[in-house]
Residue frames as qw, qx, qy, qz and C-alpha x, y, z in Angstrom:
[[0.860, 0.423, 0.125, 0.257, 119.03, 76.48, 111.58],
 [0.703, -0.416, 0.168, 0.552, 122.62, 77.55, 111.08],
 [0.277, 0.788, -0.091, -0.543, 123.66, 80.08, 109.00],
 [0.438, -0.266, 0.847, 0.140, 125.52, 77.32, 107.17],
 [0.192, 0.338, 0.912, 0.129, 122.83, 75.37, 105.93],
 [0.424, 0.776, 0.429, -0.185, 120.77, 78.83, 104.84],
 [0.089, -0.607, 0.455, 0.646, 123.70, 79.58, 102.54],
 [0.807, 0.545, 0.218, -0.072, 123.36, 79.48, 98.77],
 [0.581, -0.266, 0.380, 0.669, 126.48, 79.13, 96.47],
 [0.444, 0.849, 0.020, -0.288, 127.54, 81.40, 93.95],
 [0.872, 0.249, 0.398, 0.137, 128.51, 80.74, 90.84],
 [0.008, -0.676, 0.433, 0.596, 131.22, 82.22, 88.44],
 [0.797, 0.560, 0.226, -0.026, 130.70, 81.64, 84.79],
 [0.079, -0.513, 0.634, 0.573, 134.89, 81.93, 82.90],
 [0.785, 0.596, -0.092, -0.143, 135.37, 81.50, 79.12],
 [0.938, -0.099, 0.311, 0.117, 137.46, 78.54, 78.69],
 [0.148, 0.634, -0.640, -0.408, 140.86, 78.28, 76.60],
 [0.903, 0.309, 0.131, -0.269, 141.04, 75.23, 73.88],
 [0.544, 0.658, -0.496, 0.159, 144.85, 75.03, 73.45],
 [0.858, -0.231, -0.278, 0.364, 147.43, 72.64, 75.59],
 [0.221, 0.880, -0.214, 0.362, 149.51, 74.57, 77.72],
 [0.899, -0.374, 0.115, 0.197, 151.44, 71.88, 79.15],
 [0.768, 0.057, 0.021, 0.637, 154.44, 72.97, 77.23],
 [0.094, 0.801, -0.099, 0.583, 154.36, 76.58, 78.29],
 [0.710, -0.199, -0.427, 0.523, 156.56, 77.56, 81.00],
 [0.141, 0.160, 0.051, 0.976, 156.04, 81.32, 81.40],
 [0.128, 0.550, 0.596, -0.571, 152.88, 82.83, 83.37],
 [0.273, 0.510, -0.115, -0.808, 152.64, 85.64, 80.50],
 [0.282, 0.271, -0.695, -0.603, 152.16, 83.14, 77.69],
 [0.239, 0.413, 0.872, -0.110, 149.38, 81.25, 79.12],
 [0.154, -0.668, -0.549, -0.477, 145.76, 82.23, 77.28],
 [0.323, -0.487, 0.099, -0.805, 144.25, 85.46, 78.56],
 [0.740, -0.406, -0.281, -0.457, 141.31, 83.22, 79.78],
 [0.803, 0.114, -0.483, 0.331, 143.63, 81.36, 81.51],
 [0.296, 0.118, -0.311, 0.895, 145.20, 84.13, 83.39],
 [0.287, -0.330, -0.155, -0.886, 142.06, 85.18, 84.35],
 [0.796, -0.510, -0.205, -0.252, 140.43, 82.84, 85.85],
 [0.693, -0.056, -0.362, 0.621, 144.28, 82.36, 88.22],
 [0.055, 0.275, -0.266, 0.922, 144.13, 86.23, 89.03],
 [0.575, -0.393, -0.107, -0.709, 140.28, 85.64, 90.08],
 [0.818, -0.322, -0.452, -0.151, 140.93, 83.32, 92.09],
 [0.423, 0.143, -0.436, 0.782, 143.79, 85.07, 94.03],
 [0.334, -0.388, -0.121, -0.851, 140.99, 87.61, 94.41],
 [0.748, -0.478, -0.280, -0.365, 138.58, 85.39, 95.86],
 [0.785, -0.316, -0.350, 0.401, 141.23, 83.56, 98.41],
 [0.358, -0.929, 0.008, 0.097, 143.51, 86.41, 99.24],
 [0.775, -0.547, 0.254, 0.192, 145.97, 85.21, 98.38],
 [0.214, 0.774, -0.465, -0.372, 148.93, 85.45, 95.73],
 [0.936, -0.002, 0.346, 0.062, 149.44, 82.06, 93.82],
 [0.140, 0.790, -0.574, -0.162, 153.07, 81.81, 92.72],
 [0.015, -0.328, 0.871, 0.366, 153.10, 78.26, 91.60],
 [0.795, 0.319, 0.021, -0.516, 150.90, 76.39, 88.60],
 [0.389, -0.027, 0.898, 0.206, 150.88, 73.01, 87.79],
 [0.538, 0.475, -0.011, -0.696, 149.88, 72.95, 84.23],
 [0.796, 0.213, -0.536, -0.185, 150.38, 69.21, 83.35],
 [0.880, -0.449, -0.051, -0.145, 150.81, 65.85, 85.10],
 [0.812, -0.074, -0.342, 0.467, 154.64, 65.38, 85.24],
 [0.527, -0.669, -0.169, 0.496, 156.72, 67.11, 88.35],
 [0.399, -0.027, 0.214, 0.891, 158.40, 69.20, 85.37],
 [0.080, 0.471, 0.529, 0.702, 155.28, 70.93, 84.57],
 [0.226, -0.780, -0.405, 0.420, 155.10, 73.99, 86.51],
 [0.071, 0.844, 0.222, 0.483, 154.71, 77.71, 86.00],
 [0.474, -0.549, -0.266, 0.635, 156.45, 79.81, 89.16],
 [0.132, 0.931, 0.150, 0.306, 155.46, 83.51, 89.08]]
C-alpha cells in the first residue's frame, strides 16, 4: 500500500465570526477569528496571502 492511502487527515477546529464583512476593506478590521484562521493558513501553506476576496463582486477585496 502507498503511503498515500495509509494517511489520515487532520482536522482544525476555528471559532467562526457572525458579522458580514463584505463591506470591510482593511485586513486589520476583519474579526479576530477571521484573521486567524488567514494567518493559519499562511502557516500551514508557507506562504504569505496578500489578497482576500471577501464578497462576490470584483470590488470586494482586501490586499495586505
Amino acid at each position: 500500500p502507498s503511503k498515500l492511502s495509509q494517511s489520515k487527515p487532520i482536522y482544525e477546529v476555528f471559532k467562526g465570526w457572525k458579522c458580514d464583512i463584505r463591506e470591510i476593506s482593511n485586513y486589520n478590521d476583519l474579526p479576530y477569528e477571521c484573521k486567524k484562521y488567514i494567518e493559519f493558513v499562511e502557516n500551514q501553506i508557507g506562504i504569505p496571502i496578500k489578497i482576500i476576496s471577501n464578497g462576490p463582486s470584483r470590488q470586494s477585496i482586501i490586499y495586505r
